[in-house]
C-alpha positions as CSV (number, residue, x, y, z in Angstrom):
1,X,20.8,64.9,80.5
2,X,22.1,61.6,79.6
3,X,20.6,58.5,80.4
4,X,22.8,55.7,81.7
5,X,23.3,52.3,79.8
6,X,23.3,49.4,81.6
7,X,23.7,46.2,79.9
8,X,23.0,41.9,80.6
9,X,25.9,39.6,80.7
10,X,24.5,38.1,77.3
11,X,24.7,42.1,76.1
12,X,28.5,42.1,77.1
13,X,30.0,39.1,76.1
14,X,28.1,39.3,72.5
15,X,29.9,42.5,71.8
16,X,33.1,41.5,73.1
17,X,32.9,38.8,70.3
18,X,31.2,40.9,67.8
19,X,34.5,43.1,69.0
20,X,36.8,40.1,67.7
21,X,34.9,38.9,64.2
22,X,33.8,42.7,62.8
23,X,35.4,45.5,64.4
24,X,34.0,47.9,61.9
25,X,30.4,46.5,63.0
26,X,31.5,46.7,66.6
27,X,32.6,50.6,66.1
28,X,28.9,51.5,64.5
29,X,26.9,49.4,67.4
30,X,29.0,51.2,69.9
31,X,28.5,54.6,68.1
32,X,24.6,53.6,68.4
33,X,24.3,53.0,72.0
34,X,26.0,56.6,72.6
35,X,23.6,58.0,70.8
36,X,21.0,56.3,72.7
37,X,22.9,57.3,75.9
38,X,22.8,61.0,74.6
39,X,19.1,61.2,73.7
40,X,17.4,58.9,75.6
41,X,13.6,57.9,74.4
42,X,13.4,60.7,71.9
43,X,15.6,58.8,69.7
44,X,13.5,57.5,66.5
45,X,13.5,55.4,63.7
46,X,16.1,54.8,62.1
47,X,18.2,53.6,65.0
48,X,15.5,52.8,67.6
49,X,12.0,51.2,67.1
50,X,9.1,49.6,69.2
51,X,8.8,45.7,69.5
52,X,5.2,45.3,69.8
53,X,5.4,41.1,70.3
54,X,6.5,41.7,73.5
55,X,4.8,41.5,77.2
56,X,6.6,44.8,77.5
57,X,4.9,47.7,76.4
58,X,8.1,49.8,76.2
59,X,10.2,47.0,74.6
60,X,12.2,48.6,72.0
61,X,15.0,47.3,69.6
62,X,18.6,49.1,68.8
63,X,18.9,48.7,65.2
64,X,22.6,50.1,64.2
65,X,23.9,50.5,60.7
66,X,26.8,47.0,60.1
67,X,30.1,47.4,58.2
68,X,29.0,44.4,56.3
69,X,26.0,41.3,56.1
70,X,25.1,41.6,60.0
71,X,21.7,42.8,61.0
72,X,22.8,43.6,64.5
73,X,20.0,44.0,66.7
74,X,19.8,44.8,70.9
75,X,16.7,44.9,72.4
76,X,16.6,47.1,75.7
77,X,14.1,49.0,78.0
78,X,14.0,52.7,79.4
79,X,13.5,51.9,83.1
80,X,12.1,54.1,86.1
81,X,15.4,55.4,86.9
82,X,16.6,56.9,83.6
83,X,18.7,53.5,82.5
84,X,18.3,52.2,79.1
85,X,18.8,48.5,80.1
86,X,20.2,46.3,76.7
87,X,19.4,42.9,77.8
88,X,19.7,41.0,74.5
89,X,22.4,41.3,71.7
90,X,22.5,39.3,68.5
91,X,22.9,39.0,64.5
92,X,19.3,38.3,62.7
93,X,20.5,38.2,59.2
94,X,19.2,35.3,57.4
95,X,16.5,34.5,60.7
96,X,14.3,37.6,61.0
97,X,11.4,36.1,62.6
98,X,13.3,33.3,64.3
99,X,15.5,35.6,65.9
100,X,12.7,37.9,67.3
101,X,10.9,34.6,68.7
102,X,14.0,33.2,70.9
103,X,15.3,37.5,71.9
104,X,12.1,38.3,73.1
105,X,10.9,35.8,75.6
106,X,14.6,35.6,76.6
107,X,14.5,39.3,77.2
108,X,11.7,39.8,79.0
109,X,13.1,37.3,81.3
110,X,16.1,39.0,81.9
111,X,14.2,42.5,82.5
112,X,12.0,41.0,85.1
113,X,14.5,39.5,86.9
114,X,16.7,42.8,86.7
115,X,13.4,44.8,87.8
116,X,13.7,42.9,91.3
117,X,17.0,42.8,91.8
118,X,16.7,46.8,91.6
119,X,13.6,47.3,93.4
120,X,15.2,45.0,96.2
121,X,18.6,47.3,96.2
122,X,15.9,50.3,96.8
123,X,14.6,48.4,99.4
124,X,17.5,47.9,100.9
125,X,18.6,51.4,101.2
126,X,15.5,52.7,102.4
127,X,15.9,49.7,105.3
């Protein structure tokens, strides 16, 4: 069974650029997130590891092979209802710890406030 991908605003508009500059780096991030779609949490190191800096215990990081210099990296979460949520995109070559420092509190942010927003759309159709 496949899980669903959701993915943030930031997620979106960071691939539609990544899209524009590196194509070949855009066609290997996409090819990661279907094989995250396709196998869900059992998918391992290489392409998928744990944060463990984050608040989240379940944070975990996309890590897809680039066409060139880029260290692409999307952190995401497996939620309750079989989604894996991307909430952050961006390149960390040349800022590996800077780049973990600003995603994380950023994306923890933007998985709490997803978290309501879903809970209150279960609420509602329970109502």
């Amino acid at each position: 069974m496949e899980w669903e991908i959701l993915m943030t605003d930031q997620v979106e508009a960071f691939l539609n650029g990544l899209y524009a500059a590196d194509p070949d780096t855009h066609r290997l991030v996409n090819q990661a997130i279907l094989v995250l779609e396709r196998n869900g949490p059992a998918e391992g190191r290489p392409l998928v590891d744990s944060i463990t800096a984050s608040q989240i215990s379940n944070m975990k990081e996309l890590r897809p092979p680039s066409g060139g210099r880029t260290e692409i990296r999307i952190l995401f979460v497996f939620d309750p209802w079989r989604s894996a949520v991307l909430l952050v995109a961006g390149d960390k070559s040349g800022q590996w710890h800077r780049w973990y420092r600003e995603a994380i509190p950023e994306a923890e942010q933007l998985y709490a406030t997803y978290l309501k927003e879903r809970q209150g759309e279960i609420g509602d159709e329970r109502g």
